[in-house]
C-alpha positions in Angstrom: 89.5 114.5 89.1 88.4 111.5 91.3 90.9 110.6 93.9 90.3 107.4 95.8 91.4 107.0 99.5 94.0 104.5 98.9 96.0 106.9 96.1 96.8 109.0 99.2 100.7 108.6 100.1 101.6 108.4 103.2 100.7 106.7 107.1 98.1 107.3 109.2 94.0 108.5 108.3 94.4 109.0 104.5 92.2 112.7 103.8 93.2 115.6 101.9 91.6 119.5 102.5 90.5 121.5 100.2 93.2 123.7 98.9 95.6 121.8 99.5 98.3 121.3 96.9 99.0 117.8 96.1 101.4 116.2 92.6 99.8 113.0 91.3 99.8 110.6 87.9 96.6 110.5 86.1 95.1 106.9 85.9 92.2 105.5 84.4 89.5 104.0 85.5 86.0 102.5 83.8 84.6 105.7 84.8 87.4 107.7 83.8 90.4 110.0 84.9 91.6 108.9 88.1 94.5 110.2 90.3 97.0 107.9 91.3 99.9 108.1 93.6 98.9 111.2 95.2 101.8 113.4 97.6 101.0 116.2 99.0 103.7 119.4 98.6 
């Protein structure tokens, strides 16, 4: 699932680790499935 930078909620340097447990919507994008509005839990 591609996430881009500016789906990441939230202030400051937008990065998420690996692991990390996150809830999202699924977008789409010419390219295909994209995650939007992405929180992490």
């Amino acid at each position: 699932m591609f996430v881009h930078y500016t789906e990441i909620q939230g202030s400051g340097f937008r990065t998420l680790e690996e692991n990390q447990k996150v809830e999202f919507e699924i977008g789409h994008s010419p390219k295909g499935p994209q995650a939007t509005g992405v929180r992490s839990l």
